[in-house]
TORNU-421172 format. One record per residue: residue in three letters; z, x, y of N, C-alpha, C in turn. Coordinates in steps of 0.001 Angstrom, whole numbers, plus 500000, padded with zeros to 6 digits. Layout:
// TORNU-421172
ALAZXYZXYZXY ...
//
This chain:
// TORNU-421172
UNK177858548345932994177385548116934355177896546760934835 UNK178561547117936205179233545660936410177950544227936796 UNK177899543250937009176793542277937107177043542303938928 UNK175852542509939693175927542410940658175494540574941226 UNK175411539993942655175711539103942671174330538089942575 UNK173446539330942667171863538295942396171323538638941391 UNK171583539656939954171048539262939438171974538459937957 UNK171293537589937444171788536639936475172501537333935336 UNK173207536704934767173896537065933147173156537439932455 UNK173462538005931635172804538294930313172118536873929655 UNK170417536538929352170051535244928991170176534896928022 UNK170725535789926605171202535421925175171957535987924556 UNK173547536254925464174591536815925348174740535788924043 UNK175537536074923242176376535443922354176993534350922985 UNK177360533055922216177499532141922475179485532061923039 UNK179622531371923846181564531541923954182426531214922691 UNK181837530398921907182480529918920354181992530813919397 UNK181530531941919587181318532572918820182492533811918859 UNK183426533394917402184593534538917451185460533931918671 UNK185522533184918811186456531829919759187880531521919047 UNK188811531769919486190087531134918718190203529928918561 UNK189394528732919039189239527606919008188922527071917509 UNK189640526463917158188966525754915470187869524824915660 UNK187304524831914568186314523967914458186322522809913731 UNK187539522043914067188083520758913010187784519707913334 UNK186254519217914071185812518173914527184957518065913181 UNK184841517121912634183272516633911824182371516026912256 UNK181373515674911698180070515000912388180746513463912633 UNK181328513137911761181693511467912074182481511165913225 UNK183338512418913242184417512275914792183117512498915446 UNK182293513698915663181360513749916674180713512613916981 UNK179905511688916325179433510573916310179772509402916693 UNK181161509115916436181848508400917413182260508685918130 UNK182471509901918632182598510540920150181989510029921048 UNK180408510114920742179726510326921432179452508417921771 UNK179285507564920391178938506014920981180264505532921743 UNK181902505894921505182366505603922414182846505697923509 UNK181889507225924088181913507820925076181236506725926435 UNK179959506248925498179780505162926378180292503821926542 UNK181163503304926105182078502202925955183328502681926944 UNK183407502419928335184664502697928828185242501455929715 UNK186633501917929958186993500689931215186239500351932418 UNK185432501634932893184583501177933974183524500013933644 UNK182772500192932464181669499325932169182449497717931718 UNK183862497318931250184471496175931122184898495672932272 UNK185440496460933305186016495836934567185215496430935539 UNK184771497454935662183966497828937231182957497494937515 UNK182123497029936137180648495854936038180732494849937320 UNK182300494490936800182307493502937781181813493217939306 UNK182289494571940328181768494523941326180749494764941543 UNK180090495782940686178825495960940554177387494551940740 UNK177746493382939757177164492421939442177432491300941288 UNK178922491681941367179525490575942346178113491222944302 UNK178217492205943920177567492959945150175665492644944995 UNK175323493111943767173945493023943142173413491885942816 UNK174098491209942365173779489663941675172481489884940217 UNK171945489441940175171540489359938734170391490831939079 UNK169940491121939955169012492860940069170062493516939603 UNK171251493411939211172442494571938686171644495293937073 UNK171078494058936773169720494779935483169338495989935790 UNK168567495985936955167748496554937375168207497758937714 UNK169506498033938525170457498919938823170802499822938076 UNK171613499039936807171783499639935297170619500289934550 UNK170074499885934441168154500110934345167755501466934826 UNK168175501721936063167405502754936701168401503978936626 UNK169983503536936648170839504569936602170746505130935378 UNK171037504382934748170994504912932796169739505923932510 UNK168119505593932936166980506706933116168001507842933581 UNK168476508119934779168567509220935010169913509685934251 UNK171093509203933592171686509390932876171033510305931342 UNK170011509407930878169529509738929928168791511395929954 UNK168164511717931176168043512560932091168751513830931678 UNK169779513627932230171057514754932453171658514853931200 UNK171346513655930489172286514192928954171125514790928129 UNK170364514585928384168594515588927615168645516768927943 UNK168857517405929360169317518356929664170257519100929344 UNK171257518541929210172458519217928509172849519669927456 UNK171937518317926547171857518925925391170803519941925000 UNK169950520030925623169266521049925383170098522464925634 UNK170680522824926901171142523648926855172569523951925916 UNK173139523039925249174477522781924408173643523208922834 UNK172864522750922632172214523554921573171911524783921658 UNK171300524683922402170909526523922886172089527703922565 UNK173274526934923365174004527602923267175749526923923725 UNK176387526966922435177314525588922096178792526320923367 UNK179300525461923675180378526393924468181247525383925026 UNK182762525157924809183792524836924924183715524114926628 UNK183227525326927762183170524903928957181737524175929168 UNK180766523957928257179764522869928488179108523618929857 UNK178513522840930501177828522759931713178333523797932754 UNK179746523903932886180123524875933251180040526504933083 UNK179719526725932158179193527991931440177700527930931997 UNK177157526859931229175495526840931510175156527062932855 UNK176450526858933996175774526835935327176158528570935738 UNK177244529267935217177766530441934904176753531909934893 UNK175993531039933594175091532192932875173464531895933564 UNK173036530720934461172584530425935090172118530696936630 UNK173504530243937045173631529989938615174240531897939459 UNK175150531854938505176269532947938594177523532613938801 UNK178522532705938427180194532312938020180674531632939192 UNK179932531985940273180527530708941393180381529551941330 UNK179096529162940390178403527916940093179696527416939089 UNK179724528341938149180496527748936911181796527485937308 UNK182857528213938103183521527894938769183796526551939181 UNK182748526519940306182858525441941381183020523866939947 UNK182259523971939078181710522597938710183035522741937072 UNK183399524079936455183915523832936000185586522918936582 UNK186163523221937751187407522925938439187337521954938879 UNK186082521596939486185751520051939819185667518924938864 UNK185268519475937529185263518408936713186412518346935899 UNK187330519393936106188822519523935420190080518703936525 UNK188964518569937843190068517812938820189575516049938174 UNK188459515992937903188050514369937879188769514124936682 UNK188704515141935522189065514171934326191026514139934645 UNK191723514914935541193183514536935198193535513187935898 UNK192873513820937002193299512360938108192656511187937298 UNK191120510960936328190997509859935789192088509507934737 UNK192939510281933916194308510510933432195502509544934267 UNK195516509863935630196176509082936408196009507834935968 UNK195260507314936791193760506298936644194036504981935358 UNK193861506173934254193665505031933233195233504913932687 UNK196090505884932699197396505409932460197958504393933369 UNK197991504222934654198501503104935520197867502113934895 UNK196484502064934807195634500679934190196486500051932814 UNK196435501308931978197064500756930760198347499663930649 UNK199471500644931785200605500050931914200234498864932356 UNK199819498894933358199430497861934211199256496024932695 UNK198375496783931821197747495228930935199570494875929793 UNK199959496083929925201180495964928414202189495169929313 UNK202545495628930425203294494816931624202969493676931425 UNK201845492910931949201549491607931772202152491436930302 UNK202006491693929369202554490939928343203980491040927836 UNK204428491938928709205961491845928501206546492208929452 UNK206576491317930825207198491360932184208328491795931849 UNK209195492185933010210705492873933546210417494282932572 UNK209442494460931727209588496475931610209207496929932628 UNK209060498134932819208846499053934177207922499777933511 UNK206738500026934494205331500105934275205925501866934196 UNK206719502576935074206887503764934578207280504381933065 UNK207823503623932510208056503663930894206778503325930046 UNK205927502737930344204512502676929451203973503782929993 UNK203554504379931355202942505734931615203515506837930796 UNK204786506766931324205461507724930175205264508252928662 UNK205110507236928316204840506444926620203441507471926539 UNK202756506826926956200999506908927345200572508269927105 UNK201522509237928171200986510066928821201820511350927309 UNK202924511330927114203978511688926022202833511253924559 UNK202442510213923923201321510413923306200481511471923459 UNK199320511044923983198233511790923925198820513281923975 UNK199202513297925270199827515000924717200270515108923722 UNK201033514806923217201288515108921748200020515223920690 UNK199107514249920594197851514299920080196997515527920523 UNK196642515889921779196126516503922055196611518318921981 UNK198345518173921566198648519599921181198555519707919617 UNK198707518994918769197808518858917402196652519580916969 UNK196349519764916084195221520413915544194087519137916319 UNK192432519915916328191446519215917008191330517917916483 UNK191561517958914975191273516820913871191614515362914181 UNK192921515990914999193822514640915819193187514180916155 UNK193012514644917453191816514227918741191139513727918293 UNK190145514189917092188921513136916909189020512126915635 UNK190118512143915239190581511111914161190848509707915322 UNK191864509955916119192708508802917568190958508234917698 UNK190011509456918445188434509184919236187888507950918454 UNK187953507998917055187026507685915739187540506119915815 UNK189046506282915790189192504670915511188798504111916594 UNK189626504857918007189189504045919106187823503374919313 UNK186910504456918896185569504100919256185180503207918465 UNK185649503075917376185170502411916334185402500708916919 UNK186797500600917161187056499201918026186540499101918881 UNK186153500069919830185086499667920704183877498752920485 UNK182958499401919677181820499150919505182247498207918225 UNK183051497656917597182707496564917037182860495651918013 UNK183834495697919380183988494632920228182872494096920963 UNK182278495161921706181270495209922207180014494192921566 UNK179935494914920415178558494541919429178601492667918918 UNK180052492309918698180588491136918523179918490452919739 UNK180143491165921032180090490108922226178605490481922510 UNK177834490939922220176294491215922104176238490038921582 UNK176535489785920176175595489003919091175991487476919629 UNK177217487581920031177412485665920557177040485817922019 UNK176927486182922679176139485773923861174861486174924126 UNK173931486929923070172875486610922683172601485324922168 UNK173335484934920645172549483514920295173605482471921543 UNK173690482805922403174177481553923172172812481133924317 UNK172426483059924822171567482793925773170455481807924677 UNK170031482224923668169077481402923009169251479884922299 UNK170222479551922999171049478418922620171408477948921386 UNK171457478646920597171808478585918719173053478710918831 UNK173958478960919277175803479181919207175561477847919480 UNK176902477458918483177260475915918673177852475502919777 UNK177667474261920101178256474286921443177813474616922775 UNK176811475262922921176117475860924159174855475848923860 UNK174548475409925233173133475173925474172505476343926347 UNK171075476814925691170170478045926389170551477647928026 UNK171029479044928953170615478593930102169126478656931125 UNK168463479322929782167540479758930549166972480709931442 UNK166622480415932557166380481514934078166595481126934909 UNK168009480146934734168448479239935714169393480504936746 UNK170127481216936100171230481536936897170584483315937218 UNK169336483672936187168949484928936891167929484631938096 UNK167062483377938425166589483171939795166965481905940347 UNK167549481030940112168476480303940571169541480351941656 UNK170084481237941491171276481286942381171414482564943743 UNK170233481801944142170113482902945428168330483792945201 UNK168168483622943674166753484748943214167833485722942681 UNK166894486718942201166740487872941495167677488545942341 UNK167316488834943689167869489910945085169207489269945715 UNK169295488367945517170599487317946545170723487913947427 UNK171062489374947376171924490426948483170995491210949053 UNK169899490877948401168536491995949300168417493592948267 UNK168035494578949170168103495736948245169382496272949019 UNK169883496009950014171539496305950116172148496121949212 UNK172427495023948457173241495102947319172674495497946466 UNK171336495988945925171157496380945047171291498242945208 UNK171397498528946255172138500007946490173286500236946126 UNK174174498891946183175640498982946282175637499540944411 UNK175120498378943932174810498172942427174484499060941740 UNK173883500279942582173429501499941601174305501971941846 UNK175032502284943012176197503492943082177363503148942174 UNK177713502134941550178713501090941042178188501832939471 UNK176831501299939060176531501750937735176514502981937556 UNK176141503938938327176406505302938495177594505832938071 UNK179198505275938589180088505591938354180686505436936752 UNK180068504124936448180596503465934838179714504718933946 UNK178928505176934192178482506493933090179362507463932891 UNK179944507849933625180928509125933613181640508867932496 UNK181706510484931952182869510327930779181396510679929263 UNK180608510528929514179359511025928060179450512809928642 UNK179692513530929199179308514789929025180628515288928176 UNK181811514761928034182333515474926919181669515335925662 UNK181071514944925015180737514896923409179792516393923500 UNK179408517030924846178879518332924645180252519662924469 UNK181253518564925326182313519752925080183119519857923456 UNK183134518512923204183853518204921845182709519233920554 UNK181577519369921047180357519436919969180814521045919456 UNK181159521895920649181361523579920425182691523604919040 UNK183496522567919115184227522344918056184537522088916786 UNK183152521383916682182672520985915762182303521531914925 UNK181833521328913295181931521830912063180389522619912212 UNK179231521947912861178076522605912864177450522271914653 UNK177892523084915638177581522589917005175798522171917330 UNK175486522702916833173825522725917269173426521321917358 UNK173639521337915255173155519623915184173839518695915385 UNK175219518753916108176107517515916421175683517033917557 UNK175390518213918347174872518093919653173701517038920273 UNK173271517844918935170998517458919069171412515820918704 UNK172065515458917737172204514223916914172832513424917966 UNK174004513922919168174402512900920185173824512186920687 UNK172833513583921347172287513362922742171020512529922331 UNK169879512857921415168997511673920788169400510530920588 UNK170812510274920544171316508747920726171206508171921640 UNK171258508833922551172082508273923869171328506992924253 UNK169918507104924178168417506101925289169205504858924979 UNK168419504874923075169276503270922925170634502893922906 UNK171816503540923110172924503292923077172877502606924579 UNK172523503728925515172595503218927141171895501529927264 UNK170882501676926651169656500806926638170527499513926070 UNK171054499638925085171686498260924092173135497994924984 UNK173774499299924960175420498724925604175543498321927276 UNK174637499444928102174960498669929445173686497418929564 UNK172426497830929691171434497281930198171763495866929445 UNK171404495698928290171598494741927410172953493400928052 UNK174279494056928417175118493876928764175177492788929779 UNK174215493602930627174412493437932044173769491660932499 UNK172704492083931485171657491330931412172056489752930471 UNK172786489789929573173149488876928579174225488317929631 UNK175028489135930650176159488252931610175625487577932652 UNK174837488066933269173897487713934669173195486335933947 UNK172843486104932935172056484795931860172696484075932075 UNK173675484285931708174793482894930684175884482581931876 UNK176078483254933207176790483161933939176871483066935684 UNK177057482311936529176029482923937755177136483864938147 UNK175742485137938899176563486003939627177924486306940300 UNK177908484889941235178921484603942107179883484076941628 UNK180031484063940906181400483023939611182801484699940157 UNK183848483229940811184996484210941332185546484288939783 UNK185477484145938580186053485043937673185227486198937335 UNK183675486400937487183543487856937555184329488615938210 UNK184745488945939045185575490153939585187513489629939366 UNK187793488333938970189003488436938849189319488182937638 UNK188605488042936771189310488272935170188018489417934423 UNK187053489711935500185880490495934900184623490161934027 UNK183452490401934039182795489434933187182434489384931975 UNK182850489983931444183076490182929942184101489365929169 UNK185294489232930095186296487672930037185525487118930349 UNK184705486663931785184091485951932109183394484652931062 UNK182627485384930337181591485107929826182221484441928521 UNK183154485233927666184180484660927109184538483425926746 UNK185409482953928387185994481852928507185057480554928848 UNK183837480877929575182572480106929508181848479732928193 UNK181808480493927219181858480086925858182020479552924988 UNK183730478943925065184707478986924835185237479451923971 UNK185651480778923753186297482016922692187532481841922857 UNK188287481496922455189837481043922230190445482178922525 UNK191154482256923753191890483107923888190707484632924606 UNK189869484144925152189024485047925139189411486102926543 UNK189880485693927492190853486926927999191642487786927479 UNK192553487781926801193367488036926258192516489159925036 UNK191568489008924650190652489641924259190401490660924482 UNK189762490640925976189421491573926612190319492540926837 UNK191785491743927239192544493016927876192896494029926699 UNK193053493232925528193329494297924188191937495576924705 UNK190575495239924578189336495514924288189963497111925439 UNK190127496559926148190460497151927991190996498236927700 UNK192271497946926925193797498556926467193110499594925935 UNK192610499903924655192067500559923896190660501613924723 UNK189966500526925503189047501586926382189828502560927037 UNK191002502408927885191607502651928785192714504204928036 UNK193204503529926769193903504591925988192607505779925224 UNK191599505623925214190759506081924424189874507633925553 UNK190398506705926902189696507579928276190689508689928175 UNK191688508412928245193125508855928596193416510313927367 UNK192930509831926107192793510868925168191704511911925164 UNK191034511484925752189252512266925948189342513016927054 UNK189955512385928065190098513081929576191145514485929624 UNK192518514039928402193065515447928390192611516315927454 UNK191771516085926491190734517279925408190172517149926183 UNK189014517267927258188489517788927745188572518467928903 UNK190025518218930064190400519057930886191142520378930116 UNK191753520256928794192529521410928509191021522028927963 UNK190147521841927332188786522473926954187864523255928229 UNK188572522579929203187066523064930608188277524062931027 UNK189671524002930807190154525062931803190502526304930806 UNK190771525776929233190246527106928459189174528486928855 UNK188128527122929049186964528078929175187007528926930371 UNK187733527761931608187394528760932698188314529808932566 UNK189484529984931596190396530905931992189681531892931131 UNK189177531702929955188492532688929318187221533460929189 UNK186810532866931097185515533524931627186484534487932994 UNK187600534479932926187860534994933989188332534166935240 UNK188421533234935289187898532286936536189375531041936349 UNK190393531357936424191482530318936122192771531325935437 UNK194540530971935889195311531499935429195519532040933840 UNK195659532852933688195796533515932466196295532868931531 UNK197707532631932156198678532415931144198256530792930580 UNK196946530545930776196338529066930399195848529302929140 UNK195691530261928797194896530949927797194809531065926781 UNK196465530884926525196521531573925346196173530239924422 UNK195938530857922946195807529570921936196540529699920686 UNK196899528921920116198134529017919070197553528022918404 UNK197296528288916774196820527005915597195483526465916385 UNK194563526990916734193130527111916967193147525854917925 UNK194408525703919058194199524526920247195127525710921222 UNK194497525331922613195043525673923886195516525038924348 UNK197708525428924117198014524021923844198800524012925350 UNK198674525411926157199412525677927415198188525055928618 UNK197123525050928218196401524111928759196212522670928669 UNK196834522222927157197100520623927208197887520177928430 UNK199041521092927944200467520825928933200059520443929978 UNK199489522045930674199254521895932697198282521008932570 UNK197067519839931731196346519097931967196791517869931974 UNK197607517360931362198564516609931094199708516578932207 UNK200178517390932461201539517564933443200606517019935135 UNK199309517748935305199264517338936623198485515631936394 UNK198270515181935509197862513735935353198962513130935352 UNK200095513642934973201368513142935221202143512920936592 UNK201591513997937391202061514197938655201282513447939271 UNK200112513262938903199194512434939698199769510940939806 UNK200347510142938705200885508663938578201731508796939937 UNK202799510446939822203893509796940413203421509837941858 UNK201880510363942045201721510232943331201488508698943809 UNK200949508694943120200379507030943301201336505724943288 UNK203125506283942977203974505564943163204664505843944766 UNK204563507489944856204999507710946047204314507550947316 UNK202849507970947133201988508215948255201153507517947708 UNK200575505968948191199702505286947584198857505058948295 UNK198427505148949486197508505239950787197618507118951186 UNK197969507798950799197913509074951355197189510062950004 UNK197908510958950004198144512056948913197144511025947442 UNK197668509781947327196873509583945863195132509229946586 UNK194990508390947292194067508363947866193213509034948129 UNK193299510489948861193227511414948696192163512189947304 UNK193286512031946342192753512527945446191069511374944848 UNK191198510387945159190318509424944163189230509505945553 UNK189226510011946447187937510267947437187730511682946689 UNK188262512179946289187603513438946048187358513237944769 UNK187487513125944018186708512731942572185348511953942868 UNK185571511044944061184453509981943992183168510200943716 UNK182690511625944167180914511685943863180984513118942996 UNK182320513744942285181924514919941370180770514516940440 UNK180717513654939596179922513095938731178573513339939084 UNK178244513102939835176948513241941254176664515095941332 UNK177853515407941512177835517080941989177611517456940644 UNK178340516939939344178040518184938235176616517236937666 UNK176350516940937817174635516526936854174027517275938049 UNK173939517347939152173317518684940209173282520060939391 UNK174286520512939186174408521826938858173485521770937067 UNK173882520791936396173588520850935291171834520911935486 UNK171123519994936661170076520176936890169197521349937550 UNK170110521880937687169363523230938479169595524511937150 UNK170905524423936654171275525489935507169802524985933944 UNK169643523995933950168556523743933354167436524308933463 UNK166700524109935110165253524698935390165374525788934859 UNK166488526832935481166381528195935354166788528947933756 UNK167561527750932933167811528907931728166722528188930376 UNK165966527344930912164646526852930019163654527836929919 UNK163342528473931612162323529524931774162299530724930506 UNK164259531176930474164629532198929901164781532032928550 UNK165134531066928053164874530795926720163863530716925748 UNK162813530138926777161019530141926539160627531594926082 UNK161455532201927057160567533928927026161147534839925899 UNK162989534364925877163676535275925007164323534711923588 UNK164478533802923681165020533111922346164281531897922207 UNK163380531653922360162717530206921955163171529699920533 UNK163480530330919521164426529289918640165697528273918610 UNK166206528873920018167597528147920122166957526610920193 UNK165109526491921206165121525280921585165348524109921036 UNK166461524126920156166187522581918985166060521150919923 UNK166386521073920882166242519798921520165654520238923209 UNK164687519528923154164078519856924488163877518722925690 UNK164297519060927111164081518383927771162672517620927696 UNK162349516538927678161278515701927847160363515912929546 UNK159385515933929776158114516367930459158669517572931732 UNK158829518631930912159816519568931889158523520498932367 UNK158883520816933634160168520122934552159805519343935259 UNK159061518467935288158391517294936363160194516345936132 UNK160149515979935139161837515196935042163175515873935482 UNK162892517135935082163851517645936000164287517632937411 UNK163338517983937565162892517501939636163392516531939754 UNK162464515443939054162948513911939738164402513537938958 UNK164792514305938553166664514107938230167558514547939033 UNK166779515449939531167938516521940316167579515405942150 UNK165970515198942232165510513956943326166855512578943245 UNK166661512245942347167766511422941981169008510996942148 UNK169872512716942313171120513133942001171504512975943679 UNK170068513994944470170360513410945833169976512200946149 UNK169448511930946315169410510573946089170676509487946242 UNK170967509720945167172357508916945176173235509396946097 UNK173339510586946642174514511165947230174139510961948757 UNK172950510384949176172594510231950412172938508588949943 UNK172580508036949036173756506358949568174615506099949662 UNK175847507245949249176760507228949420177582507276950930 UNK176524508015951743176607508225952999176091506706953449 UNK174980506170953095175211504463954023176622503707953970 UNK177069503909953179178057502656952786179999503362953020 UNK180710502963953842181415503462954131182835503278953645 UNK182640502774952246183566503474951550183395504743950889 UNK182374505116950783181515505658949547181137507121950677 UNK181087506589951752181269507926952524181789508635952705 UNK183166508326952625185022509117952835184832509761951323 UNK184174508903950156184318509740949316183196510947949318 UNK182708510792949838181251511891949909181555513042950481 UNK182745512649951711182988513950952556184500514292951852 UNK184763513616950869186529514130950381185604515093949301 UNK184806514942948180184265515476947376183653516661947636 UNK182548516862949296181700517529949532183155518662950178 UNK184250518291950764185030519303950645185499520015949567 UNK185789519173948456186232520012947266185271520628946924 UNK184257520640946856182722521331946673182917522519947217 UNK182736522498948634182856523696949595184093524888949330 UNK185069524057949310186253524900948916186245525747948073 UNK185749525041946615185828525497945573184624526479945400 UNK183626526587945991182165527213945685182991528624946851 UNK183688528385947584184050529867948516184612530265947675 UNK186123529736947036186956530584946356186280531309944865 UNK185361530191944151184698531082943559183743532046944151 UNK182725532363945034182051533335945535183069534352945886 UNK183830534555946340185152535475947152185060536289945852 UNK185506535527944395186050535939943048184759536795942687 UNK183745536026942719182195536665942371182177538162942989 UNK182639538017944274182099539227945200182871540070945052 UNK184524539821944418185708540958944062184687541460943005 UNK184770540596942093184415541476940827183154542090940628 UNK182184541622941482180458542993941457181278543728942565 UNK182101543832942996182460545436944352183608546073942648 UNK183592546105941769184293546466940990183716546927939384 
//
């Protein structure tokens, strides 16, 4: 019987990795560092910056409140990623949920954010190796960059999360390093520096400097530096045992968020005032650094950067060739994406890879048009898929309760009162995006790709129940 268009999927169909040509050559340790250096990215080293420069020391507070609802959406997810483990993540869940227009819409949308972030972090990369060895041509490090990871990413999975493991691993020793000395600095025990006190968090203007205007600006800013944690649900279907890689992420997440941004935010805003023009032009994580005095402590960072930046770049194409697997193997995306050879979809690396490629050269050719373009429309997906993930939640918790209540190994926390106020949230944010008028162009570049994409999937929906 074909599925007509209102009523739902089957609620405990077999899982998509079940009998999946996909290997399962992730281990718990790749999973594990997946997942802590999922939250370690270039946004949170350099995009802090404006964040803090707009917010002033309430950027705490910002980080604070975004990360709750972060924590939110990844409770959610994982609940449903346990339930039921699947290559397309959230996309499926909104699928077997919403109905395939849902999964559609949010799977393509989030396969457009991660290439163009591909763009994104390869220009960045070039961008730091340039500085250290002027007269190369920044097109030969993209190249480099982009010729890697693909290569990694057409490899067995093992690759992928062997490259993930170290990266992350340098991450979070960097990170954790610059925790522990500008902790004992704020407490004035580092030699050399004296406690500053609560001089520079109400000192320099108060807490608000900018009012709650900037502290709007400040959430939409921290909002963005989260993106990039919902792959460790896609990496998890890969994995040697999905359920508990999953359950084991996502229970990380509070204090990871809690220690790496909040902590962060809070130890720079201390030791540094807000308004310091090297926050936003060497960033404050140099910032803080060179105020220290860490020898060479820029130079630091940009390695730190380099490695965030190459680490995005590897994650962003396993997980666009993973989301368009899935969609091609729900029906919903070109065929010939499909196929899989040595348990990777490696014709989906390619086209994920190839249009992140095309994307640079937009951004050499059309750098106010066509690339532009594209980075308004990415701007609030992030926003759009924790929506869907919040609504595909309410409805496949009900069904799980009634028909498989064993899958529940990890459960949303005070459901659904949190749900509500996540999904409250989600708008929320997407109505400040509309005050502020950069953030608006991206609201209406995004809310088109939305629209677009939710027709062409319904059209697809409505071929296939007339069939």
């Amino acid at each position: 019987m074909s599925r007509t268009l209102t009523s739902p999927p089957p609620p405990v169909e077999s899982t998509p990795q079940q009998g999946s040509p996909l290997s399962n050559g992730l281990k718990q340790r790749h999973l594990s560092m997946i997942a802590l250096g999922g939250v370690i990215g270039a946004g949170l080293f350099v995009g802090s910056g404006a964040g803090i420069a707009a917010a002033g020391p309430s950027i705490v507070l910002a980080y604070a409140v975004s990360g709750l609802l972060v924590m939110f959406v990844m409770r959610m997810l994982g609940e449903m990623s346990a339930a039921n483990p699947a290559s397309g993540s959230f996309s499926v869940h909104a699928d077997r949920a919403i109905g395939p227009w849902a999964g559609f819409t949010a799977g393509w949308m989030f396969w457009t954010l991660l290439v163009v972030g591909v763009a994104i972090e390869a220009i960045g990369a070039a961008h730091i190796v340039q500085g250290w060895l002027p007269g190369t041509p920044s097109w030969l490090w993209v190249l480099l960059f982009m010729a890697l990871f693909c290569g990694t990413n057409l490899g067995a999975v093992a690759h992928f999360g062997e490259f993930e493991f170290w990266f992350a691993t340098l991450k979070i020793g960097a990170i954790g390093l610059f925790l522990i000395l500008s902790t004992l600095a704020v407490l004035g025990v580092l030699p050399g520096t004296d406690s500053p006190g609560a001089a520079h968090l109400t000192g320099d203007g108060g807490f608000l400097p900018t009012g709650v205007d900037g502290l709007l600006i400040g959430l939409l800013a921290s909002l963005a530096a989260y993106g990039g944690l919902e792959t460790v649900t896609i990496a998890a279907a890969e994995s040697e045992d999905p359920v508990r890689g999953v359950a084991k992420a996502v229970r990380t997440t509070m204090w990871r968020i809690g220690i790496v941004y909040v902590g962060s935010m809070l130890v720079i805003v201390t030791l540094i005032p807000w308004n310091d023009k090297s926050v936003t032009e060497n960033g404050p994580y140099a910032a803080v650094l060179d105020r220290l005095g860490v020898p060479g402590g820029g130079q630091i960072m940009n390695v730190v950067v380099l490695i965030a930046l190459l680490s995005a770049m590897n994650a962003n194409i396993y997980g666009a060739s993973r989301m368009a697997y899935s969609l091609v193997a729900r029906g919903q995306g070109p065929k010939a994406l499909g196929r899989v050879s040595g348990g990777v979809p490696r014709r989906a690396v390619l086209a994920s890879s190839a249009f992140g490629f095309v994307a640079v050269l937009l951004s050499y050719w059309y750098p106010t048009t066509v690339f532009a373009w594209l980075l308004n429309m990415v701007g609030g997906v992030v926003l759009v898929v924790w929506g869907f993930i919040a609504v595909s939640q309410l409805r496949l918790r009900r069904r799980l309760e009634r028909e498989a209540p064993e899958r529940l190994t990890v459960r949303m926390w005070g459901f659904p009162y949190l749900t509500w106020v996540t999904l409250a949230g989600v708008v929320g944010a997407l109505a400040l995006m509309a005050l502020d008028a950069d953030t608006r162009v991206q609201l209406y570049f995004t809310g088109g790709l939305a629209v677009a994409l939710a027709a062409v999937g319904y059209a697809r929906q409505r071929a296939a129940a007339a069939h």
